[in-house]
C-alpha positions in Angstrom: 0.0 0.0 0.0 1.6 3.1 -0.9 2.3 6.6 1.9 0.4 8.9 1.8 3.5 10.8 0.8 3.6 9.0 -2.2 -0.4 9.2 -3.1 0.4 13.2 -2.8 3.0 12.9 -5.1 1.4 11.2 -7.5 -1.9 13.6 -7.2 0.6 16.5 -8.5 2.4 14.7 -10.7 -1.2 13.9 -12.6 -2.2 17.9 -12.0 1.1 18.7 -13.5 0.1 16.3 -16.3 -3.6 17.9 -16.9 -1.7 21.2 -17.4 0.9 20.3 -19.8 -0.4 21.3 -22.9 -2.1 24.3 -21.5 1.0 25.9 -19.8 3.3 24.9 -22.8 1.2 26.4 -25.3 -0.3 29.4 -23.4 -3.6 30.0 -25.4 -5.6 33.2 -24.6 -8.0 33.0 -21.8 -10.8 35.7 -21.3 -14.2 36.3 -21.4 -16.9 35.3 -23.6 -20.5 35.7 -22.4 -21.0 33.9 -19.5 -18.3 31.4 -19.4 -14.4 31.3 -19.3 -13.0 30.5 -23.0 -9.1 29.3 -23.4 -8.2 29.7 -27.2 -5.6 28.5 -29.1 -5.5 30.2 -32.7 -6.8 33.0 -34.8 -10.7 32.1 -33.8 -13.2 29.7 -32.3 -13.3 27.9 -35.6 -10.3 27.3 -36.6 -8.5 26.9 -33.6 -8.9 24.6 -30.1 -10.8 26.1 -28.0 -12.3 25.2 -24.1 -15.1 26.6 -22.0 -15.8 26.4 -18.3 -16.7 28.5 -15.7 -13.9 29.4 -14.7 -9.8 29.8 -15.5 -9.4 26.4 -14.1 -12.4 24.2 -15.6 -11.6 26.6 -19.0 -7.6 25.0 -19.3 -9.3 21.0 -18.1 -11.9 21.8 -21.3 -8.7 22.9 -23.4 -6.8 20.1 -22.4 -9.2 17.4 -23.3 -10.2 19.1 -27.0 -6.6 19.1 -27.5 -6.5 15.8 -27.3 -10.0 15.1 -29.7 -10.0 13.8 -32.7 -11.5 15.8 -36.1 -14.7 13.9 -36.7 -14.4 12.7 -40.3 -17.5 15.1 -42.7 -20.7 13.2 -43.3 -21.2 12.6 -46.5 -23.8 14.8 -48.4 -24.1 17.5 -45.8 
């Protein structure tokens, strides 16, 4: 069974992990109606973007686009 050192440890280690991307890339964060938005890129569309009420949950949102996959186009739309 591991310390609880050790399960502390690890607990940063994985925040350090969920902010990776974020903190190397350093998108914008502000603003946008009613939410947070972090935005990598010229614009919402063409860019990765994430939305939370606040900073915090705004970087987690970023994080996880980052790592989502462009949906292939359906045909004859």
């Amino acid at each position: 069974m591991p310390t609880e050192q050790a399960y502390w440890n690890q607990m940063y280690a994985n925040a350090c992990d969920q902010g990776a991307i974020f903190l190397q890339l350093k998108p914008r964060i502000f603003i946008d109606g009613n939410m947070w938005c972090a935005l990598y890129g010229e614009n919402l569309q063409d860019g990765v973007v994430g939305f939370g009420e606040s900073p915090a949950l705004a970087m987690h949102d970023f994080n996880d686009n980052w790592h989502k996959r462009i949906s292939p186009p359906i045909e004859g739309v």
